[in-house]
matplotlib code that plots the C-alpha trace (Angstrom):
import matplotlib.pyplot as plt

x = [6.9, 5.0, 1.7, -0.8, -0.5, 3.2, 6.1, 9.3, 8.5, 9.7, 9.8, 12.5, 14.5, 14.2, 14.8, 18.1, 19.0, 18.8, 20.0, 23.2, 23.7, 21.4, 19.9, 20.0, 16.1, 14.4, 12.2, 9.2, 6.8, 3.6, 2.9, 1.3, -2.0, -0.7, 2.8, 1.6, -1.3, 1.1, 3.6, 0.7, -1.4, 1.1, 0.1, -3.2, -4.4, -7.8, -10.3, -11.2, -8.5, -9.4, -9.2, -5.7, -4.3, -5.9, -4.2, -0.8, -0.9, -2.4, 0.9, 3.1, 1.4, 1.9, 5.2, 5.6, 3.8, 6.3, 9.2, 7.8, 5.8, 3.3, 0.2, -1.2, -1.8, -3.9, -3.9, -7.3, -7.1, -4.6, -3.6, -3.8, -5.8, -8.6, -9.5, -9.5, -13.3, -14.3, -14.4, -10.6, -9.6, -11.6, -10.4, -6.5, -7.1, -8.8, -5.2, -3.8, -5.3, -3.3, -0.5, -1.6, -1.0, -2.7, -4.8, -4.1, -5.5, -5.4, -8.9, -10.8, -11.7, -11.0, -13.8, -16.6, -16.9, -15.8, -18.6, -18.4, -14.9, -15.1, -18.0, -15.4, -12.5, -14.9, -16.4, -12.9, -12.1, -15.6, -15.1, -12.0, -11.4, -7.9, -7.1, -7.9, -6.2, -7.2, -4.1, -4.0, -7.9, -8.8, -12.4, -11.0, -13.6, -15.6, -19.3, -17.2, -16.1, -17.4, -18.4, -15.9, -17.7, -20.0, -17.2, -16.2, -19.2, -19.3, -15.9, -16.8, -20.3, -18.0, -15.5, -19.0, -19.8, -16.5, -14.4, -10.8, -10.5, -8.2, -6.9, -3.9, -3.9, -0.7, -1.1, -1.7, -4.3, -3.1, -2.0, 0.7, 0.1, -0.1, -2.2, -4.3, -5.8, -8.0, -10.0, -11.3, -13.8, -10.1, -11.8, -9.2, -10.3, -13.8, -13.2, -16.5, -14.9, -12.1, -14.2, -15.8, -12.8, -11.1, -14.3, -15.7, -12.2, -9.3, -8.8, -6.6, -4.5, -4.5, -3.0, 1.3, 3.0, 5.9, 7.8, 6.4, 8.5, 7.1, 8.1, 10.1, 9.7, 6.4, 7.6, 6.7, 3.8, 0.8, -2.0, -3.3, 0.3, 0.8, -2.5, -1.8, 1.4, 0.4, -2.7, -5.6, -8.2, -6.9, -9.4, -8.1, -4.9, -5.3, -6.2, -3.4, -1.0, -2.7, -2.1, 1.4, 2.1, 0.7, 2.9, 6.3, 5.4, 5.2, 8.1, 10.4, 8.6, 8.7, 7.3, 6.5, 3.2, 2.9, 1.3, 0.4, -3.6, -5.0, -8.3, -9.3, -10.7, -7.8, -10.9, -11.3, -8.1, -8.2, -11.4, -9.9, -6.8, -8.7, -10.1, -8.8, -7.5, -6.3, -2.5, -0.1, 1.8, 3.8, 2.6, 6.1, 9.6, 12.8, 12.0, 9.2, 7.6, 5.4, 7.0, 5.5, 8.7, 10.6, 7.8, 5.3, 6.2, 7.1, 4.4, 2.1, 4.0, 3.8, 0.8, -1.6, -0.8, 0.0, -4.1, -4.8, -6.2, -3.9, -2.1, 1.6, 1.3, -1.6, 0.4, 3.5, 1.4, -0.2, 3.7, 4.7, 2.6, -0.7, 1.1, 3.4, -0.1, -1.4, 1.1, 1.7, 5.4, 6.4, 9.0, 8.8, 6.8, 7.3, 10.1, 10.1, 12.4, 13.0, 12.1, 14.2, 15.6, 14.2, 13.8, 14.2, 14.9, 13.3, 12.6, 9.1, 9.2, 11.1, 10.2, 8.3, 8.3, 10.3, 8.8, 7.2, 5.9, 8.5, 11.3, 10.1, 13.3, 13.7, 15.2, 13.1, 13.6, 14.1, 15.1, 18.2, 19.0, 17.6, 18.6, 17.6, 18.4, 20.2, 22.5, 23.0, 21.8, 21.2, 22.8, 22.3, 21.1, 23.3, 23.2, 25.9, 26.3, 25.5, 23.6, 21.8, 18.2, 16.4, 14.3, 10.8, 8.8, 5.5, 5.3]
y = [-5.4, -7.6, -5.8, -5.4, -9.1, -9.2, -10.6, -12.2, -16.1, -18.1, -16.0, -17.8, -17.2, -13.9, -13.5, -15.7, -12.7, -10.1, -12.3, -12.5, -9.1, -6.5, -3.3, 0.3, -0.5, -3.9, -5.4, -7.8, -9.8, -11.0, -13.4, -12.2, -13.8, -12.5, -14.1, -17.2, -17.3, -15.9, -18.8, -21.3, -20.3, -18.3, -17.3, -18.4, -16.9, -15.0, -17.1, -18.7, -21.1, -24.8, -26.7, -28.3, -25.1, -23.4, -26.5, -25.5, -21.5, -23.2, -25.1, -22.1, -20.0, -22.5, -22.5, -18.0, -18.7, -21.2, -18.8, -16.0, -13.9, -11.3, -13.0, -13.1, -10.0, -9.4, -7.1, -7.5, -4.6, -6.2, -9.1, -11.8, -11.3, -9.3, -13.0, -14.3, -15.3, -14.2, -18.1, -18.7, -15.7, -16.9, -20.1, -19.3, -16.6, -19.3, -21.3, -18.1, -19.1, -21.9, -19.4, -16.6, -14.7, -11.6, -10.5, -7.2, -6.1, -3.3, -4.2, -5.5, -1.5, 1.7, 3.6, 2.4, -1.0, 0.2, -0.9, -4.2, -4.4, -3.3, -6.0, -8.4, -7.8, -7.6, -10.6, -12.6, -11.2, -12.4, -15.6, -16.0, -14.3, -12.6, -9.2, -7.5, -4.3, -2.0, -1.0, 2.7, 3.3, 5.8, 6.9, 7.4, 8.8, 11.3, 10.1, 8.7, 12.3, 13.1, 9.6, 9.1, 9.7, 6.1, 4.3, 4.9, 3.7, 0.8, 0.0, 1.2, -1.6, -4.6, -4.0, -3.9, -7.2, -8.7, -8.0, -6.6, -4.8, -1.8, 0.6, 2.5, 5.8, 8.2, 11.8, 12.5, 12.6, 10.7, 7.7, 5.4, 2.3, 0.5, 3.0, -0.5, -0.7, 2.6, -0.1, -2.5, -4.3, -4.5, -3.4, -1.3, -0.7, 0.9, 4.9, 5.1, 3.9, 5.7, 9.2, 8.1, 7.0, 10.7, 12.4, 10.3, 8.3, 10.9, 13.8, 13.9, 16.3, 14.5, 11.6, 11.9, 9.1, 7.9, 5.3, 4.5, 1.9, 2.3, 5.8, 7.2, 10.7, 10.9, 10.0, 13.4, 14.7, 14.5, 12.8, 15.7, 16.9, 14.0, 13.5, 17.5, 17.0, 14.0, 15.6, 13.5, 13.4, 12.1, 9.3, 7.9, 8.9, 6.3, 3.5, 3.9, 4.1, 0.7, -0.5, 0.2, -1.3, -4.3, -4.2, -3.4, -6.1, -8.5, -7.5, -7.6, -9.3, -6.6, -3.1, -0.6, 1.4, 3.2, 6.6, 8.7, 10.0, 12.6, 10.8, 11.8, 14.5, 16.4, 15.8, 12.5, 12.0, 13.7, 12.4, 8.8, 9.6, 10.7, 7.4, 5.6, 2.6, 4.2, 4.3, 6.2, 4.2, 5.7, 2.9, 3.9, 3.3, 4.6, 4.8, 6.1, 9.5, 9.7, 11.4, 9.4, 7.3, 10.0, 12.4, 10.8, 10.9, 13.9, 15.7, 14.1, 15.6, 19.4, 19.5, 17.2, 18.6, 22.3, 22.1, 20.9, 17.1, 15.4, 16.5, 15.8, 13.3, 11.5, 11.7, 10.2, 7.6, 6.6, 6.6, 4.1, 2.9, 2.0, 0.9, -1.9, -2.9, -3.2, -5.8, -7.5, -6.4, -6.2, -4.6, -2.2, 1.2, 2.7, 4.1, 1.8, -0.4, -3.4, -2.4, -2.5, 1.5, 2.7, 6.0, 9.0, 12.6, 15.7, 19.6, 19.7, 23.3, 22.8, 19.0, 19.5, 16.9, 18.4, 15.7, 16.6, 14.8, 16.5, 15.7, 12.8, 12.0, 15.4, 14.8, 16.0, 18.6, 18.8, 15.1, 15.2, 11.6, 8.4, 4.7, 1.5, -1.3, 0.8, 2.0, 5.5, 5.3, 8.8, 12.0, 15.3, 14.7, 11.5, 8.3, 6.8, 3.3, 1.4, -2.0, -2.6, -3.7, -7.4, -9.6, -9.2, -12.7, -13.0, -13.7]
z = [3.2, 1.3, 1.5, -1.7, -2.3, -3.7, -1.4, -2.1, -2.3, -0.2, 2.3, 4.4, 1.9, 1.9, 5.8, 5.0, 2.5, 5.2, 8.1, 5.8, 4.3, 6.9, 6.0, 8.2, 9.2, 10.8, 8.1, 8.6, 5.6, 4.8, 2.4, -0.7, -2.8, -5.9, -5.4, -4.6, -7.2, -10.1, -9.3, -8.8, -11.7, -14.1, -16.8, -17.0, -14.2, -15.8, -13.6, -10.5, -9.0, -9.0, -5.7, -6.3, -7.1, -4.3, -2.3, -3.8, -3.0, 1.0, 0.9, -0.1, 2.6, 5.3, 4.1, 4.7, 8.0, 9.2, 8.5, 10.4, 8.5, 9.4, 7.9, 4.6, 2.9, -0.8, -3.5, -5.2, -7.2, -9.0, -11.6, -10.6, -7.9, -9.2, -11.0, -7.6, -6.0, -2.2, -1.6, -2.6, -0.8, 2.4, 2.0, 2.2, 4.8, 7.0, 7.6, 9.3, 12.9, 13.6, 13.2, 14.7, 11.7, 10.5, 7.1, 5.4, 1.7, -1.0, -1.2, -4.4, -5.1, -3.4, -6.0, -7.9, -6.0, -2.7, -0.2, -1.7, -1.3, 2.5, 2.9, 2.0, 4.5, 7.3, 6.5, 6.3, 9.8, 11.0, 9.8, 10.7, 14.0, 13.2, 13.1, 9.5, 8.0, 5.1, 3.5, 2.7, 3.3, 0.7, -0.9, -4.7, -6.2, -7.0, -5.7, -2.9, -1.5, 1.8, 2.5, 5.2, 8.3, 6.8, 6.4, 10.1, 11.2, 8.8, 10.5, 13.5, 13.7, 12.7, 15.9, 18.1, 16.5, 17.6, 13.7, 14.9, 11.7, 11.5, 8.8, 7.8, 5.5, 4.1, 3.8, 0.5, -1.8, -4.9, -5.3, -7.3, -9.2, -12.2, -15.0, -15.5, -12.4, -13.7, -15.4, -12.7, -15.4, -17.2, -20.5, -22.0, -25.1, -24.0, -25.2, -22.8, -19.8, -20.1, -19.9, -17.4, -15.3, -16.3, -15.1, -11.7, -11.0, -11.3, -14.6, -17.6, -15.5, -12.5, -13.7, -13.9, -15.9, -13.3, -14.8, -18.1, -20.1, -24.0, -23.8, -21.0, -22.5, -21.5, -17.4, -15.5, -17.6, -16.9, -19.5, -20.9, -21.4, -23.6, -25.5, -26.3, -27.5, -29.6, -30.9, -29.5, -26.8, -23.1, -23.3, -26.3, -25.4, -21.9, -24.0, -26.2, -23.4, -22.0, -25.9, -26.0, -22.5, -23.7, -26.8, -24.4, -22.2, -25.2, -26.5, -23.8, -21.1, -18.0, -18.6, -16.2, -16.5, -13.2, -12.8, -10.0, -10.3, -7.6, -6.5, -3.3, -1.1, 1.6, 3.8, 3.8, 4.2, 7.4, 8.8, 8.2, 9.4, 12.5, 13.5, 16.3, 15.0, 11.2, 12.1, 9.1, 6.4, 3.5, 1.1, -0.3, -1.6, -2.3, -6.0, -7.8, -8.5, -5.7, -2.3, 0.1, 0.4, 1.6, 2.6, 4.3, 8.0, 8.0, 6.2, 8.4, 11.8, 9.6, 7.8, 9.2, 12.8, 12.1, 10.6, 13.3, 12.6, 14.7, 18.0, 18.0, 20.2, 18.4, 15.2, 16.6, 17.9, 14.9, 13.6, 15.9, 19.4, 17.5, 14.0, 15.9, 17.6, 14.2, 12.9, 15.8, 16.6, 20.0, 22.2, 19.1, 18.5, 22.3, 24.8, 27.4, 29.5, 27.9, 23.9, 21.6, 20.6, 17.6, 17.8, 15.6, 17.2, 15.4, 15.9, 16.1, 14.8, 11.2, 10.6, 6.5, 4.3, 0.8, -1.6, -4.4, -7.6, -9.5, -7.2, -4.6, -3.5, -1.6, 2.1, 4.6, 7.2, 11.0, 11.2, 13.2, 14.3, 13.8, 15.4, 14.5, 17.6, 20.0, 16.6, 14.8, 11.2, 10.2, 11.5, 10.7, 7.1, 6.3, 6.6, 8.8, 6.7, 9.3, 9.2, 12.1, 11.0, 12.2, 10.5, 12.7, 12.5, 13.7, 17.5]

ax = plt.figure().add_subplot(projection="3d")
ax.plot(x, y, z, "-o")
ax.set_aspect("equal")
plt.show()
């Protein structure tokens, strides 16, 4: 956890929470930019950081890095980190080799700004010699389609020229976030924007409201189901769901405006799947209305492999080998004398992720057993209540 930028600060408090009260799975952090720049900068975060303040979020991630996290990670997609500079970034990302820590990022654009955004990650792991990881490497757009091939090789000259950069991907081809983070120039009133977003970026059909706060009623449609029902265009219809989050969230304070929007091309996803150091993440949770918390895995060991992108073995080892490799974690992610036993026992033959949009909490099928530390967790299609999950720190 902790990923895209948000963690829970401190972070050795948050270890002292599940050292006390354990969960069924082994749980590791990184320290997140947005966390520390939210409680650094609060509200008036809409601009670049001044040196003391960058000082106080250094302090705060010295702090994560002492406890045992992972590394730092950023969400730059996101407030308040979009408002963040390359410099501050670099700058806070440049205390993590003293600790041996790590840098992952939702980077500052997964469409229209894209290149840019991979520029920058590459050049924080140049500078500062640790490993960098693109969280769930995507090309979400439409003039991005069939681009993935150049973005391997992008990736594929910085590890020539010494950058240990590496990516993870889940299996799907839309995405769930916050419905402003379809603006990245954040000008939500711009009826022109807004077309263009529903015509390059996703499409009033593609986008599904998950968990929309102002009006729950509208949770499970997709935008042009609402703006049909309400009698208006989907662009304008965008904006005024924007508009009335903004309204919620003065109000009360906390509003949710998530959506899941289809963006990207089955394959791309594939091809960057595909890549030998792209290992597979869900990007997911319990909650929510997208299915990768509960489908990805599995979907990827049925689809992905039944079309023939990945062997079974390649699959499973982007699961677990190559994805402890990529955060660091050892003794974890292979069968071997010695490691600790995390392992999950499935029929090859039936395993099908059952997830959908409509009902993303769907178990899956063909997972028989799973244990976590040596310790039965799930059996035949329940859990067992047992607690058995660690705290991973870094090293």
């Amino acid at each position: 956890v902790g990923q895209d930028g948000f963690s829970d600060s401190p972070v050795s408090q948050f270890f002292q929470q599940l050292n006390e009260k354990p969960v069924a799975v082994n749980v590791a952090s990184y320290s997140g930019h947005n966390t520390l720049r939210e409680l650094v900068m609060g509200e008036n975060y809409k601009r670049a950081a001044t040196q003391e303040e960058i000082d106080s979020m250094s302090l705060m991630l010295k702090q994560d890095m002492e406890a045992g996290a992972l590394g730092f990670s950023t969400g730059l997609e996101y407030d308040p980190g979009i408002y963040s500079t390359k410099e501050e970034v670099l700058h806070l990302s440049k205390l993590l080799p003293s600790y041996q820590g790590r840098y992952i990022s939702h980077l500052r654009s997964e469409d229209r700004y894209f290149w840019t955004a991979l520029q920058e990650i590459i050049q924080i792991g140049r500078e500062t010699k640790v490993p960098v990881q693109a969280s769930h490497i995507k090309l979400a757009m439409r003039s991005l389609w069939n681009k993935a091939d150049s973005t391997i090789a992008l990736l594929n000259q910085a590890r020539t020229e010494g950058v240990d950069i590496t990516a993870d991907i889940y299996p799907y081809t839309y995405w769930s976030s916050t419905i402003r983070v379809l603006f990245p120039d954040r000008n939500f009133t711009d009826e022109k924007e807004a077309a263009f977003i529903l015509k390059e970026t996703t499409s009033a059909e593609g986008i599904i409201f998950s968990n929309y706060d102002p009006d729950p009623s509208y949770n499970g449609k997709s935008l042009k189901e609402v703006a049909d029902a309400v009698g208006t265009s989907p662009e304008k219809m965008l904006i005024e769901a924007i508009r009335r989050l903004d309204e919620c969230e003065k109000e009360k304070g906390d509003c949710s405006g998530s959506i899941v929007a289809t963006s990207m091309a089955e394959e791309d996803v594939a091809t960057l799947m595909q890549w030998q150091h792209t290992s597979i993440c869900s990007d997911g949770a319990s909650s929510g209305r997208h299915p990768r918390g509960f489908g990805a895995f599995p979907r990827v060991l049925s689809f992905y492999v039944k079309q023939g992108s990945l062997s079974m073995e390649e699959a499973i080892y982007k699961m677990t080998g190559l994805a402890a490799t990529n955060l660091g974690l050892k003794k974890r992610g292979r069968i071997d004398v010695g490691h600790y036993a995390d392992l999950v026992l499935f029929d090859p033959a039936t395993v099908k992720d059952n997830a959908t949009v409509q009902n993303p909490q769907a178990i899956s099928s063909g997972i028989k057993n799973v244990w976590v530390n040596g310790q039965l967790v799930f059996d035949k299609g329940k859990v067992t209540h047992q607690y058995p999950g660690r705290v991973i720190k870094r090293n």
